[in-house]
C-alpha positions in Angstrom: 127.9 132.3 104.6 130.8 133.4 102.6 130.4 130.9 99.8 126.9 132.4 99.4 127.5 136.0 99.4 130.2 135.2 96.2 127.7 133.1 94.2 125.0 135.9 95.1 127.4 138.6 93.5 127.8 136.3 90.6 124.5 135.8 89.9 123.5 138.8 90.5 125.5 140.6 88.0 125.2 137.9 85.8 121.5 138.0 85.5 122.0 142.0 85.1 124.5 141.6 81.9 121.9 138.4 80.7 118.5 140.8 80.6 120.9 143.4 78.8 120.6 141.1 75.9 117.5 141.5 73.4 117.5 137.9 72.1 116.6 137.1 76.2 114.0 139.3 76.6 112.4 138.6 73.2 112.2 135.1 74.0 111.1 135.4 77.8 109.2 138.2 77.5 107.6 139.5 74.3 107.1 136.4 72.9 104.8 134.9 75.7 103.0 138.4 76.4 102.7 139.3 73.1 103.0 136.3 70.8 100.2 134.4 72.6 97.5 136.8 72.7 97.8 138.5 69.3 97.8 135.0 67.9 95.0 134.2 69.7 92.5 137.0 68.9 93.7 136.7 65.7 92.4 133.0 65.3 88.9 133.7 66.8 88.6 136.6 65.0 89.7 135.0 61.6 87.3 131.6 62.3 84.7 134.1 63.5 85.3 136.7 60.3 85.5 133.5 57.7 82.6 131.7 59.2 80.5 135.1 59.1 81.2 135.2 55.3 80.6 131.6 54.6 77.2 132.4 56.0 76.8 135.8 54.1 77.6 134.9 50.8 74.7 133.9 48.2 75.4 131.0 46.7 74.1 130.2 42.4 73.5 125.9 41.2 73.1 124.8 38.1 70.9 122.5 37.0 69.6 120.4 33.3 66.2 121.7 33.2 63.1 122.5 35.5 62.3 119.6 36.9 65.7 119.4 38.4 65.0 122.6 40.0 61.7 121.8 41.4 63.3 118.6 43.5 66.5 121.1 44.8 63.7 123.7 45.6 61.9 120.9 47.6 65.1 119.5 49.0 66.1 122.6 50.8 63.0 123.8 51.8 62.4 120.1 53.7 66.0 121.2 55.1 64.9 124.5 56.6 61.8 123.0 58.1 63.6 120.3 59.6 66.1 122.7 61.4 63.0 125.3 62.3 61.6 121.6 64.1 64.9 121.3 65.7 65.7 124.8 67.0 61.8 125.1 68.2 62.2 121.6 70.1 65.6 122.8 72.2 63.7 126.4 72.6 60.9 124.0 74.6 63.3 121.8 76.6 65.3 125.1 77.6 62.4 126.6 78.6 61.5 123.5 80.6 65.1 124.1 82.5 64.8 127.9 83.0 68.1 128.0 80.4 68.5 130.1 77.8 68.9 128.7 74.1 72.5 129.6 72.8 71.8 131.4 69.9 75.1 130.8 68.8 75.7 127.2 69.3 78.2 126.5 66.6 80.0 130.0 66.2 82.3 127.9 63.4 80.1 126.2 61.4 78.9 127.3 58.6 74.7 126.5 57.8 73.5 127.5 54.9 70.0 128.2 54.3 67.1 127.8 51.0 67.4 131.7 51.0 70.8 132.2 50.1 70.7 129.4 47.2 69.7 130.4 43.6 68.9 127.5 41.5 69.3 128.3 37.4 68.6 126.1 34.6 71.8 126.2 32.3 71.0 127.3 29.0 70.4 125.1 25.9 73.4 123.2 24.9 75.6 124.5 27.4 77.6 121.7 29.4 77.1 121.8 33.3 80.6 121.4 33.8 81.6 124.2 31.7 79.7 126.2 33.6 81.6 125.7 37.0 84.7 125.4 35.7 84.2 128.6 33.7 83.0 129.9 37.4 79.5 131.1 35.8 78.3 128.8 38.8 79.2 128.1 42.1 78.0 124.2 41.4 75.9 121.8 39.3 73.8 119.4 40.2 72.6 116.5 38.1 70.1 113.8 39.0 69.9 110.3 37.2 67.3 109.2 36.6 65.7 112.6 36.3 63.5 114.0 39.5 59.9 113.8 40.0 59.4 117.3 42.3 56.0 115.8 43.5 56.7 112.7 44.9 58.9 113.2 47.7 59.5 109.3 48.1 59.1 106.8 44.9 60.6 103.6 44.8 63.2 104.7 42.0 66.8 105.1 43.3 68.9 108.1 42.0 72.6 108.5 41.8 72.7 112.9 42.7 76.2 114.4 40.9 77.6 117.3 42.4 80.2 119.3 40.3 82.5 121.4 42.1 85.8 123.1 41.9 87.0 122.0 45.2 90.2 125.0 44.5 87.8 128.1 44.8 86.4 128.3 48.4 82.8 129.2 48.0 82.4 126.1 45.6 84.4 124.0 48.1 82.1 124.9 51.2 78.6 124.7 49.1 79.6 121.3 47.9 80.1 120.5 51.6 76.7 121.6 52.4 75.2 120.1 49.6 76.8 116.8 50.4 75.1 117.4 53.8 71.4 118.8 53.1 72.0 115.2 50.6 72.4 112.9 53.3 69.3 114.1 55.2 67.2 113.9 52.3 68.1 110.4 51.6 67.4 109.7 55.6 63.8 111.5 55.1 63.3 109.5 52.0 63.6 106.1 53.5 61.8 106.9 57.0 58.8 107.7 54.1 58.9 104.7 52.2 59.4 102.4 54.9 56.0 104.6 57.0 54.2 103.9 53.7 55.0 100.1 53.9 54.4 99.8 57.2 52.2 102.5 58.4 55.1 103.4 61.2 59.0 105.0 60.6 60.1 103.0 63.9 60.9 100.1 62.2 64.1 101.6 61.3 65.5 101.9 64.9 65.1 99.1 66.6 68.4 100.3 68.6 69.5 103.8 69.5 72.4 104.7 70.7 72.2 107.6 73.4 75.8 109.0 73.7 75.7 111.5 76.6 79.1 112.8 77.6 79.3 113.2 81.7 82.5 115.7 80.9 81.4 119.3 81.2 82.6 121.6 77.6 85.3 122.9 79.9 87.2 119.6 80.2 86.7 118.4 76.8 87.7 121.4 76.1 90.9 120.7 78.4 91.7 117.4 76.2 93.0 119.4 73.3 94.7 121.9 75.5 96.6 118.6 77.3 97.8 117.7 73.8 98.9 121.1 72.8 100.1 123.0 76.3 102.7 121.2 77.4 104.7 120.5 74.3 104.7 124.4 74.1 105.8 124.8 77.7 108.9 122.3 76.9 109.6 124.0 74.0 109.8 127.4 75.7 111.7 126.7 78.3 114.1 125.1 76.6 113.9 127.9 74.8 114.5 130.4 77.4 117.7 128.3 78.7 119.3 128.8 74.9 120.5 132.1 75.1 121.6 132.7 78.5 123.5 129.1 78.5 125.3 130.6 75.5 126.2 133.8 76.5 127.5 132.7 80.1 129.9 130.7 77.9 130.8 130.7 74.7 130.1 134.7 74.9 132.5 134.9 77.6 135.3 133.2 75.7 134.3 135.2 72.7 134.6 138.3 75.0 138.0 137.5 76.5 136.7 136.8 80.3 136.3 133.8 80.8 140.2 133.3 81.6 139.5 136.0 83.7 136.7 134.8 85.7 138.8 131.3 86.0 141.4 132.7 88.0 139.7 134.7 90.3 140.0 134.3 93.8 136.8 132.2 93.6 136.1 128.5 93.2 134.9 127.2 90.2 132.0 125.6 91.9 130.4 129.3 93.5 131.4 130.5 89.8 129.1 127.8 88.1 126.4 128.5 91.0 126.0 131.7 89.5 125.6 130.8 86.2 123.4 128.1 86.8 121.3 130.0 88.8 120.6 133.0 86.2 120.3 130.2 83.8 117.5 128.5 85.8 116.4 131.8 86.8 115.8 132.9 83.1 114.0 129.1 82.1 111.2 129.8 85.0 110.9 133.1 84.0 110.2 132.3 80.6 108.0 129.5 81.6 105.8 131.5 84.4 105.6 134.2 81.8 104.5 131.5 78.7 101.9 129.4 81.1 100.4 132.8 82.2 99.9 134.1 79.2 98.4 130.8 77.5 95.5 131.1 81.2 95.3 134.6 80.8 94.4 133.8 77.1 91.8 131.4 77.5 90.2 133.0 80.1 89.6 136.5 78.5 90.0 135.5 74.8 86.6 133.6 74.4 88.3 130.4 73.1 87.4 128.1 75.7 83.5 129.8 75.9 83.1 129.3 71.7 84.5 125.9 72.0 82.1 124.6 75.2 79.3 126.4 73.3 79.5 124.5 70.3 79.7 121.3 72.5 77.1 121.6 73.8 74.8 122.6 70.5 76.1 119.1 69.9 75.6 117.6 73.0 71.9 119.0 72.6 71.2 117.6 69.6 72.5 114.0 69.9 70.0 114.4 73.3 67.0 115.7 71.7 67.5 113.1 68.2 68.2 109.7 70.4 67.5 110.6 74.2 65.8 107.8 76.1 61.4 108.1 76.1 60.0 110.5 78.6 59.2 109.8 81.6 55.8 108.7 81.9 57.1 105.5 80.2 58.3 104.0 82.9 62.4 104.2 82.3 63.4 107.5 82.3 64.3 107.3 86.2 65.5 103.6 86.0 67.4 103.2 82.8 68.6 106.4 81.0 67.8 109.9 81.2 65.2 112.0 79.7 65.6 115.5 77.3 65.0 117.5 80.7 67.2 115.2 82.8 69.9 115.5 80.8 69.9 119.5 80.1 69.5 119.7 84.0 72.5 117.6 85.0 74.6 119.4 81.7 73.1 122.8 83.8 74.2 121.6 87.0 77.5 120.8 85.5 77.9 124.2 83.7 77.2 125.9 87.7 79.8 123.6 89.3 82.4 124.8 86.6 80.9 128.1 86.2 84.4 128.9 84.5 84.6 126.1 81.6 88.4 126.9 82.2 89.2 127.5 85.7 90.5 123.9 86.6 93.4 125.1 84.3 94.0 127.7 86.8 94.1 125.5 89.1 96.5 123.2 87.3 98.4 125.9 86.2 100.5 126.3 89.7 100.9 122.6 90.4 102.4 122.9 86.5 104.7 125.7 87.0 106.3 123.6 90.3 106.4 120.9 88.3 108.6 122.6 85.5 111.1 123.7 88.0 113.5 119.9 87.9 113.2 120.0 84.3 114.3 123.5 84.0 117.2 123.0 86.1 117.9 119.5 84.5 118.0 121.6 80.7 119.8 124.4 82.5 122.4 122.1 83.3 122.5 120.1 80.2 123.1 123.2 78.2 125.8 124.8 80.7 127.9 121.7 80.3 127.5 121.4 76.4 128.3 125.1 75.4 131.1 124.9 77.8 132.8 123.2 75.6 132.3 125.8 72.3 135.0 128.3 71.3 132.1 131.0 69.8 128.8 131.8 69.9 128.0 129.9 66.4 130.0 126.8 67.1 127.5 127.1 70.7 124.3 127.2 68.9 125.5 124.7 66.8 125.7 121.8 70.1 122.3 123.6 71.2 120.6 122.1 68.2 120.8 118.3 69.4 119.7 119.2 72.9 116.9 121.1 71.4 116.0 118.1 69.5 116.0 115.7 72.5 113.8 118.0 74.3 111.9 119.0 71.2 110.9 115.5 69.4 109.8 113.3 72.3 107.6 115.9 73.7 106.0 116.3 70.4 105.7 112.4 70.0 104.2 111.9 73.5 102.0 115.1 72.7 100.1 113.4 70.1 100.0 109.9 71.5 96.6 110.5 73.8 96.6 106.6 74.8 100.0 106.3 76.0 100.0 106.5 80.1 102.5 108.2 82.8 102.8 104.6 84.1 105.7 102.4 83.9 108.8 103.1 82.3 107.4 106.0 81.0 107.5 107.6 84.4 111.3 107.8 84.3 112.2 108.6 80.8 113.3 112.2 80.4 110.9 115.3 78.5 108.5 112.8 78.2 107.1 112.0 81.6 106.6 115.6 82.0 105.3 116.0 79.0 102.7 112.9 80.3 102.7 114.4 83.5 101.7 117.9 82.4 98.8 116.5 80.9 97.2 114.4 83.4 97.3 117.5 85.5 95.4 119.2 82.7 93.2 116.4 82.5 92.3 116.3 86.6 94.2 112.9 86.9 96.1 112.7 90.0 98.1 109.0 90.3 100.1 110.7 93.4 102.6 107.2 93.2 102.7 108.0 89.3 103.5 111.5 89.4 105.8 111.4 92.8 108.5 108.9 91.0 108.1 111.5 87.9 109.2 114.6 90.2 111.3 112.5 92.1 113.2 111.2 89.1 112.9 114.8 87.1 115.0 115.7 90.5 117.3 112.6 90.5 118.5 113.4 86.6 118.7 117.3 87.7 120.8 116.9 90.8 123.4 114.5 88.6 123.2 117.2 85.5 124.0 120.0 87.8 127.1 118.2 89.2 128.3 116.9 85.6 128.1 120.7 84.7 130.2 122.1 87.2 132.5 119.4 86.9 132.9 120.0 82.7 133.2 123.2 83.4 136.1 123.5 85.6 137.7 121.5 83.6 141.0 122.6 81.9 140.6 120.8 78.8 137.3 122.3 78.5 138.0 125.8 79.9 140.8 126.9 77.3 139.2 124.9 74.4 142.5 122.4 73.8 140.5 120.4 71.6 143.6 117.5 71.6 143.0 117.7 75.3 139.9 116.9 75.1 141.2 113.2 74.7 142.2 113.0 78.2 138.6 113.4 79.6 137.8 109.6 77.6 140.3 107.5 76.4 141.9 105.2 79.0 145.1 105.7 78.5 145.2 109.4 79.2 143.7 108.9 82.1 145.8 109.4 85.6 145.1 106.6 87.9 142.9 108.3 91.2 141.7 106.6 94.2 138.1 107.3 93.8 135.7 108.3 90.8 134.6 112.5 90.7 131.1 112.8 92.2 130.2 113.7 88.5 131.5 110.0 87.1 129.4 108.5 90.1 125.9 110.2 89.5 125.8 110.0 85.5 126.4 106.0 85.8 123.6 105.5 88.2 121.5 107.9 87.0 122.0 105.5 83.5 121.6 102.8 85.3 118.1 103.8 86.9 116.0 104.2 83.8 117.3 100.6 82.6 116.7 98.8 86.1 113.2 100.5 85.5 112.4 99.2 82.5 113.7 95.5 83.5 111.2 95.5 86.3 108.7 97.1 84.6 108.4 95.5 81.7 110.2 92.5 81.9 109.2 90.9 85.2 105.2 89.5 85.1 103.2 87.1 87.2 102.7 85.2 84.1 105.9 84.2 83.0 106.3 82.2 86.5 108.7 82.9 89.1 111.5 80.8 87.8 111.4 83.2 84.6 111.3 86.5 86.9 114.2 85.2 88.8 116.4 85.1 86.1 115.5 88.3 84.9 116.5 89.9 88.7 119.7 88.0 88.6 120.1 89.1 85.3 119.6 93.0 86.2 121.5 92.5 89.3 124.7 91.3 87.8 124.6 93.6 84.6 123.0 97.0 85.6 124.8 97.0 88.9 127.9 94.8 89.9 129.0 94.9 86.0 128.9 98.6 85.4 130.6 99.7 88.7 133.4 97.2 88.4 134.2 98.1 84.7 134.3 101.9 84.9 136.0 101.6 88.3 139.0 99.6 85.8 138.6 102.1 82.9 138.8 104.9 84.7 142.3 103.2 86.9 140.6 103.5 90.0 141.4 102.3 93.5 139.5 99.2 93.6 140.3 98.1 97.3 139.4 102.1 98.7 136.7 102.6 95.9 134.5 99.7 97.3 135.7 99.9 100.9 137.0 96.0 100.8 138.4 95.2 103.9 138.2 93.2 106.8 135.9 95.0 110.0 136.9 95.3 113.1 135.4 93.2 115.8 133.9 95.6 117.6 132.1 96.7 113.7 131.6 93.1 113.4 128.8 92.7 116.6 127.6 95.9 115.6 126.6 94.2 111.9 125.6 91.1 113.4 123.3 92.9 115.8 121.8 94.9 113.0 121.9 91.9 110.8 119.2 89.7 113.6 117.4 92.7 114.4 116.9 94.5 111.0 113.5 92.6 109.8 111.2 93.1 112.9 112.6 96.6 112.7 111.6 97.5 109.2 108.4 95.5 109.8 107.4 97.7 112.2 108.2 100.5 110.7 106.1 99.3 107.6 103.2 98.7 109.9 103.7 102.5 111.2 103.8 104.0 108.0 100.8 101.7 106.7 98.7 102.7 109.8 99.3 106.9 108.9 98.7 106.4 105.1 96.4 103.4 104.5 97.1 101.5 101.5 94.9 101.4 98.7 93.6 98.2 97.7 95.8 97.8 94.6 98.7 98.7 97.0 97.6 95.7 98.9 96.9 93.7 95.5 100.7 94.3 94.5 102.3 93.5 97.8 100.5 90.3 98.1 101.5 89.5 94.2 105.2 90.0 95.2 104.7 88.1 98.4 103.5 85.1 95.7 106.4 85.8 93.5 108.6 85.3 96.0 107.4 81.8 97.5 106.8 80.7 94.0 109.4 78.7 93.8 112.3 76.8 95.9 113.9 78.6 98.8 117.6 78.3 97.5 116.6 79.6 94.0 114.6 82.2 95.6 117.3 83.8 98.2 119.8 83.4 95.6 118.0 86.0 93.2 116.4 87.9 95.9 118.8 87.9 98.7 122.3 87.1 97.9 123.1 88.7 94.8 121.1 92.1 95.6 123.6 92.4 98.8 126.8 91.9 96.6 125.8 93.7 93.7 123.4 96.7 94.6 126.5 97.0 97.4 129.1 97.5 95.2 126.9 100.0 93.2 125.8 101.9 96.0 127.8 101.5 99.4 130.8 101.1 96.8 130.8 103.3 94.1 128.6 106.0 94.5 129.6 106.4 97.9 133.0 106.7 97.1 132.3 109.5 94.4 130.4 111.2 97.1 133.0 110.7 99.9 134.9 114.1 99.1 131.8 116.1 98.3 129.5 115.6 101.0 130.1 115.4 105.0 129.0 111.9 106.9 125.3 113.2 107.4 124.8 114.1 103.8 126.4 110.9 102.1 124.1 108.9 104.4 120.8 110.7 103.4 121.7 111.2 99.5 122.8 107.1 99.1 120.3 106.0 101.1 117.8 108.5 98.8 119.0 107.3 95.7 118.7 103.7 97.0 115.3 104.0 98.2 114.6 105.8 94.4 115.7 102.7 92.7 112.6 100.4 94.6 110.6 102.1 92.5 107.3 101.4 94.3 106.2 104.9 95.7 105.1 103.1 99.0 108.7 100.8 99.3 110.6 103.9 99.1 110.2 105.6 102.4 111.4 102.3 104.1 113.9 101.0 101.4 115.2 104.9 102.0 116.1 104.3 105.8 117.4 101.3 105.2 119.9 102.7 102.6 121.0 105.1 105.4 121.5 102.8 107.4 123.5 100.2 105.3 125.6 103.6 103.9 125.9 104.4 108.2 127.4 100.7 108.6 129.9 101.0 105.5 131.1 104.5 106.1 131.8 103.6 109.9 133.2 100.2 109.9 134.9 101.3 106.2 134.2 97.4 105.0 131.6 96.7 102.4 131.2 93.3 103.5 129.3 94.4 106.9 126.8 96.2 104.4 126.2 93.3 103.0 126.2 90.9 105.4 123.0 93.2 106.9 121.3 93.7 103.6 121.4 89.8 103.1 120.2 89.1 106.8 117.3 91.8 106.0 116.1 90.0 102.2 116.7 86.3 103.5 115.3 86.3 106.7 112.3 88.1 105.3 111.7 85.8 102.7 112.2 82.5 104.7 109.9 84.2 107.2 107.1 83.7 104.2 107.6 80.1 104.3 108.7 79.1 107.6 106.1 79.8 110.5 108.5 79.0 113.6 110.9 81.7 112.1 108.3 84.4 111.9 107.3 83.2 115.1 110.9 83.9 116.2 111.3 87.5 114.8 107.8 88.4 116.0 106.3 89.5 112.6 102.4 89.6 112.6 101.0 86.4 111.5 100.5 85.6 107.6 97.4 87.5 106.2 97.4 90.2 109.2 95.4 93.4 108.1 98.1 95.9 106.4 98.5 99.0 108.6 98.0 97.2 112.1 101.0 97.4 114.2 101.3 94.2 116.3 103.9 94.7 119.0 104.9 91.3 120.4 107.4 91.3 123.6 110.4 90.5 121.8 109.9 93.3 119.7 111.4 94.9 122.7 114.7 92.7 122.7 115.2 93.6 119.1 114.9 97.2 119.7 117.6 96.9 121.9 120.1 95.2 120.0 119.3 97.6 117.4 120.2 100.9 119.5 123.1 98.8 120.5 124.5 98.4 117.2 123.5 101.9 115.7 125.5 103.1 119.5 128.6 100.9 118.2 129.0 102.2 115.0 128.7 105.7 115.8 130.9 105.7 119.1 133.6 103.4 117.8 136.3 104.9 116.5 136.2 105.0 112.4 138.2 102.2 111.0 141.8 102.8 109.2 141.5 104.3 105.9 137.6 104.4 106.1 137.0 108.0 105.1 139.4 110.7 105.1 136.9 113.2 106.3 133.2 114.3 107.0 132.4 111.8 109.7 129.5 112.2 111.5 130.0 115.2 113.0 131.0 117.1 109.8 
């Protein structure tokens, strides 16, 4: 309780001197309080102000001569009736609802009407275009060949100019209406002359295309805020982790404590606690503050109402211009939906979401959790790089690249709405949560997909946090000896140790998990055959984890016998492996069948297991085992059981070791439903290697559990043998056969032996079991 009480008085007066600052509280605190709604009301109010205008303003044409300004006058006046017809046909459906007719339907668009057009005929001689340029006009129309004001539709064809100055903005928006009123007069033109041919307009729809959008306004309206929200929440929190990263270290220096704080009577670990903590501390802060403000916003600003009410103006027209015949004809209950059946459902759906923004809320708190690994992941990331800066500018100098990282790919992802949090995308830094964010925004809620991006967000967090406090204690980083700095990375400064720091460990499997992501994700398909896939685990096995351990373990002059535990067992280890090794399969088949009957698997969990269970017999047994079986037990061994166990071994006690390999190993399975049972059998491969303190008895049971599983596919009399449910047996069924019981036995015997044996020379040099 000690430990705690001294990183609780340095993070406490810390986070005191930290809110001293200004720059802090600008960034978490005015900005999102302040920032967010002024800019807000601002924006309504300005669309709102400039849309008012647009529709206040009178508005002069120019046209050639009289006739000209007959057709215009005839043009917009067909215009206005045709809206009247529009607006009186949704007053009739609402009424036929009980709804009320938004008045206000599209509060941003401007419609102008025949009222606040004057139509002059340019003098004698005097050039149209001179006219607008001159700004004696706000546009000109000219019609070749001239008009005929009464015949609506002849069979000439006319080209219709429009001069504008597209530079002055009342020109630019009647231009923009005119181009509009345009195009409907050319659509009345031909439904005229084709009902004079043909006595009927409906010739010229044989097809029409009802588009009615099931979403209510609130969650289109959600789609843009997925694309916008969490790009700003990255940005801000990163933001809110700048200052307090740089003041807890480069200000120190430039203050003349940090020496100071170094040789205290404290360790450097509870010291970088602290810090972290009020850096963390800070980020949330910031964040809470940012992604209440932006729902506090959109609820009381209007936004989200203005928006929903102009889709559904739209929605109510594209219903009431193509919906499907009435009723009484036979299909409206069986094929489509009437005018009335559609407002009623779009009412139904406006009560059910009586707040068009309220799932945000909800979202908003499941967010917020969500933002807590990456905060801490950033936090870290920025105490280890301005550890290594002499002042505050050289400081916010580094901060610029990790800005960037966190800055750019959440702004790419932002604005790529097809791209999925699926596959390797789950795992890639910023931009899974970025992905993440937004399906939560959007109501999506892949629990497999969004559980290996927390649980990864985590992973990368726990490994930054431990690289920080390492870089910070660090004498070559502590008193800024830039030729010093050599030591940390080149070889042969580098003084030969007996196992790698828990910092080395982490950061070379946390590289190593996104890769072995991608290889299975993208690289491995039913497609290519199983002779292909094979290759591509072997591949992957040898080079993402046997190659990388074994080559930093020789850069960095490491131990290599102690590192990866490679000596021979003891006997009495050597039964307890052999046990484990016959017994392990019915075991973690049962255990399978357990979980499966408490969380049912979905059918495309079912679809993917019995894909793998194909990939797997697709091809000989030797070829098969090999990739599968025998080179996952030597190399994911020497990764896991070797090296990261050994940078773990002075860090952790017995307990904790076991439960943070065996995490980390279930992690790497990538499959949401493998990694519960992958997990325990992690733990229990790390249990077998830290008691017997010989890698080879790891892998001799991790081999015994991958072979004998796979052979079991193929070979009845051996499934028979190990009692495994016969092939095709409904997933979560547990079938107990008797000699599950013998198995269960020789399991407890062998977990008994390892624990009660006496730990093998040299195995660990403290926290066994009982640490």
């Amino acid at each position: 309780m000690k430990q705690y009480g001294r990183i609780w008085s340095v993070y406490r007066k810390e986070l005191i001197e930290t809110l001293r600052d200004r720059r802090t509280l600008i960034a978490m605190v005015v900005v999102p309080i302040v920032l967010y709604p002024a800019l807000m009301v601002v924006l309504v109010e300005a669309l709102r102000s400039e849309s008012g205008r647009e529709a206040q303003e009178h508005y002069l044409i120019a046209v050639p001569d009289e006739a000209h300004r007959q057709w215009l006058e005839g043009v917009l006046a067909r215009e206005d009736a045709e809206r009247e017809k529009e607006r009186a046909e949704a007053e009739q459906a609402a009424q036929s609802t009980g709804e009320d007719l938004d008045q206000n339907s599209s509060p941003f668009r401007t419609r102008i009407g025949a009222d606040q057009i004057s139509i002059d005929v340019a003098p004698p001689g005097q050039s149209l275009w001179d006219l607008v340029s001159e700004e004696q006009c706000h546009a000109a129309v000219l019609v070749r060949p001239s008009p005929k004001p009464e015949t609506f539709a002849d069979d000439t064809n006319r080209t219709v100019q429009i001069i504008y100055c597209d530079t002055r903005p009342l020109s630019d928006v009647l231009f923009r209406q005119l181009d509009r009123i345009l195009e409907d007069e050319a659509r009345r033109v031909v439904k005229a002359r084709v009902a004079a041919l043909t006595g009927s307009a409906e010739v010229l729809a044989p097809i029409q295309i009802d588009s009615l959008s099931t979403a209510s306004p609130g969650r289109q309206f959600a789609k843009i805020l997925a694309m916008i929200v969490p790009f700003l929440l990255v940005t801000m929190t990163v933001t809110g982790a700048l200052y307090p990263a740089i003041d807890l270290t480069a200000g120190e220096r430039e203050r003349g404590t940090l020496e100071t704080l170094a040789v205290s009577p404290v360790p450097v670990g509870q010291i970088v606690a602290g810090k972290f903590g009020v850096i963390v501390t800070i980020a949330m802060a910031t964040t809470a503050l940012n992604l209440a403000s932006m729902t506090a916003v959109l609820h009381f600003s209007g936004i989200g109402d203005l928006f929903a009410a102009a889709q559904s103006g739209r929605d109510t027209v594209a219903a009431e211009s193509h919906a499907v015949a009435d009723a009484g004809d036979g299909q409206g209950a069986t094929a489509g939906l009437t005018q009335r059946d559609y407002r009623l459902r779009r009412s139904q759906i406006e009560r059910e979401t009586e707040n068009r923004v309220g799932f945000v809320t909800t979202a908003a708190p499941i967010v917020l959790l969500a933002m807590v690994p990456f905060a801490v992941l950033f936090g870290a990331v920025m105490l280890a790089v301005c550890s290594f800066a002499r002042t505050f500018k050289e400081a916010q100098n580094y901060m610029m690249p990790v800005m960037m990282a966190a800055i750019v790919p959440a702004m790419v992802v932002s604005y790529m709405p097809t791209v999925k949090l699926a596959g390797t995308l789950t795992v890639i830094p910023v931009a899974n949560m970025v992905l993440l964010m937004r399906e939560l925004f959007l109501g999506h809620y892949d629990v497999a997909a969004l559980a290996i991006c927390l649980i990864s967000t985590c992973f990368y967090a726990a490994v930054a946090v431990i690289v920080a406090t390492r870089v910070y204690g660090n004498e070559a980083v502590l008193f800024s000896d830039v030729g010093n700095y050599k030591t940390l990375i080149l070889r042969r400064f580098i003084q030969p140790q007996t196992y790698p720091t828990a910092a080395v460990a982490l950061v070379a499997v946390a590289i190593v998990f996104p890769l072995n992501f991608y290889m299975q994700s993208s690289l491995i398909s039913r497609e290519a055959g199983a002779a292909h896939n094979q290759w591509i685990i072997a591949a992957s096995q040898v080079l993402l984890f046997a190659a990388p351990a074994l080559l930093l373990a020789w850069y960095l002059k490491l131990d290599l016998r102690r590192t990866f535990c490679l000596r021979l067992p003891t006997a009495t280890h050597t039964l307890a492996a052999a046990l484990l090794a016959l017994s392990i399969v019915p075991i973690s088949n049962l255990l399978q069948q357990a979980m499966f009957s408490w969380f049912p698997p979905t059918e495309a969990t079912q679809r993917l297991l019995q894909e793998q269970a194909a990939l797997f017999t697709g091809s000989a047994l030797w070829t098969t085992l090999l990739a599968f079986a025998l080179l996952p037990a030597i190399c994911e061994e020497l990764l896991f059981r070797g090296w990261l166990l050994a940078g773990l071994r002075d860090r952790l006690s017995g307990i904790q070791a076991i439960l943070v390999v065996g995490l980390v190993f279930g992690l790497f399975h990538v499959q949401i439903e493998k990694i519960p049972i992958v997990s325990l059998m992690g733990m229990l491969l790390t249990l077998v290697c830290l008691r017997s303190g010989s890698i080879f008895l790891a892998m001799l049971v991790h081999v015994a559990n991958n072979a004998l599983a796979i052979a079991a596919g193929k070979i009845e009399s051996l499934r028979n043998f190990l009692g495994l449910p016969p092939d095709g047996a409904e997933l979560g069924t547990i079938h107990f056969d008797a000699r599950l019981g013998i198995y269960l036995v020789m399991f407890v015997i062998a977990v008994v032996l390892l624990t009660r044996s006496g730990r093998a020379h040299g195995a660990r040099p403290r926290g066994d079991l009982q640490n």
